[in-house]
DOTI-384032 format. One line per field, with one value per residue (C-alpha): residue number from 1; residue in three letters; chain; y, z, x. Coordinates in pm, 1 decimal, always signed. Layout:
! DOTI-384032
k c(NUM, ...) .
r c(ALA, ...) .
c c(A, ...) .
py c(Y, ...) .
pz c(Z, ...) .
px c(X, ...) .
This chain:
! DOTI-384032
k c(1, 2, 3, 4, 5, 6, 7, 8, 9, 10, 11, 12, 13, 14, 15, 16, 17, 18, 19, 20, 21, 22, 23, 24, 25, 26, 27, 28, 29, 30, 31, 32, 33, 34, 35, 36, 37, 38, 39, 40, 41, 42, 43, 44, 45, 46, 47, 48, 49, 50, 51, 52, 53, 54, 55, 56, 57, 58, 59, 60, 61, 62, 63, 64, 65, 66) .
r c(UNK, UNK, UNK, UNK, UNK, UNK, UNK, UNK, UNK, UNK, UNK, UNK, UNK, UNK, UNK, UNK, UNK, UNK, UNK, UNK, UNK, UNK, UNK, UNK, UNK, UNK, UNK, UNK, UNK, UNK, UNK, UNK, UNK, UNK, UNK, UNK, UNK, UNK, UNK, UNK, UNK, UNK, UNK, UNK, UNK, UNK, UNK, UNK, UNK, UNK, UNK, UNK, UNK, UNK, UNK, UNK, UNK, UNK, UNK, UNK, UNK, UNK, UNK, UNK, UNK, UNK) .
c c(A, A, A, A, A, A, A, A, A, A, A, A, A, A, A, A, A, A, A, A, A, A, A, A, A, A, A, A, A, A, A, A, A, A, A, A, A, A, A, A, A, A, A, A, A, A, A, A, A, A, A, A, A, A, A, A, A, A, A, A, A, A, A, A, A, A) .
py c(+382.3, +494.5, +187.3, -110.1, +10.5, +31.4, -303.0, -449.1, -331.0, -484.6, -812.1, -704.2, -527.5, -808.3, -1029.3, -861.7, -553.0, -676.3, -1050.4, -926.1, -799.3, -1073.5, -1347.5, -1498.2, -1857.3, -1667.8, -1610.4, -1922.9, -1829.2, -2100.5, -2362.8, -2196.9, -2026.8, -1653.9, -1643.2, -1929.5, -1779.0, -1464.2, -1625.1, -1817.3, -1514.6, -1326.6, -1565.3, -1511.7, -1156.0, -1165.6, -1362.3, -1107.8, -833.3, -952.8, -1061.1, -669.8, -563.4, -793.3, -636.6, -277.1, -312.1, -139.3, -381.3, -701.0, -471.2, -437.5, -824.3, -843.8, -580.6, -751.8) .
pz c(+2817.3, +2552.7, +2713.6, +2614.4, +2244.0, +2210.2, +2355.6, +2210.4, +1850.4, +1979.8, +1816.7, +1511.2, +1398.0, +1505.5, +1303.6, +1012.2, +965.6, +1056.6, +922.4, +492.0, +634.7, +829.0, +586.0, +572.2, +619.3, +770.2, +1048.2, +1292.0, +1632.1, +1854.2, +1607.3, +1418.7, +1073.6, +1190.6, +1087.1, +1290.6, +1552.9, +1499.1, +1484.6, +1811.3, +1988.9, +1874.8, +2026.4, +2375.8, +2315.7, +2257.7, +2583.6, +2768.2, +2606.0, +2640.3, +2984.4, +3072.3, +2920.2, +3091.5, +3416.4, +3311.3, +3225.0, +3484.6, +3497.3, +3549.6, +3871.6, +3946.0, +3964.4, +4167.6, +4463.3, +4498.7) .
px c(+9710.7, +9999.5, +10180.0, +9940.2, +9894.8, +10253.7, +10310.7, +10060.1, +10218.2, +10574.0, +10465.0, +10275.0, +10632.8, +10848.1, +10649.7, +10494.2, +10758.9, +11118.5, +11103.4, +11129.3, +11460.9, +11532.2, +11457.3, +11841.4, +11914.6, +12309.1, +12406.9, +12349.9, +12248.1, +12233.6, +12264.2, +11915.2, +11910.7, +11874.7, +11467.3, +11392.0, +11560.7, +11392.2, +11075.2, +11134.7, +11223.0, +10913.5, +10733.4, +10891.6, +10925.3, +10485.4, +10445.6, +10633.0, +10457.1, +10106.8, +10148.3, +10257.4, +9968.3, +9776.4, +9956.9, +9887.3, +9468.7, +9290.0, +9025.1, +9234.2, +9406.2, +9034.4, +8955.5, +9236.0, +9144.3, +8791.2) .
């Protein structure tokens, strides 16, 4: 149960708590000024976290069994 919060809270702090710190136009990664790219991979990093906790609800395993 621990698991979901904590992924679920993955994004929040990606988003909301890192980016003040991240908020430089330097370094480029791939070509990107580092909070774009920072932004971009939040967004992959919130798919992958919101599809495990999709994975780990009990009642989505349930749907599944029927």
């Amino acid at each position: 149960m621990w698991l979901r919060f904590i992924l679920a809270a993955v994004p929040f702090v990606l988003i909301l708590g890192v980016v003040p710190w991240a908020n430089r136009v330097e370094p480029y990664v791939l070509g990107l000024p580092f909070l774009l790219f920072w932004l971009s991979l939040s967004i992959v990093v919130t798919s992958v976290c919101m599809a495990a906790v999709y994975r780990l609800d009990p009642a989505n395993r349930q749907e599944a069994d029927q």
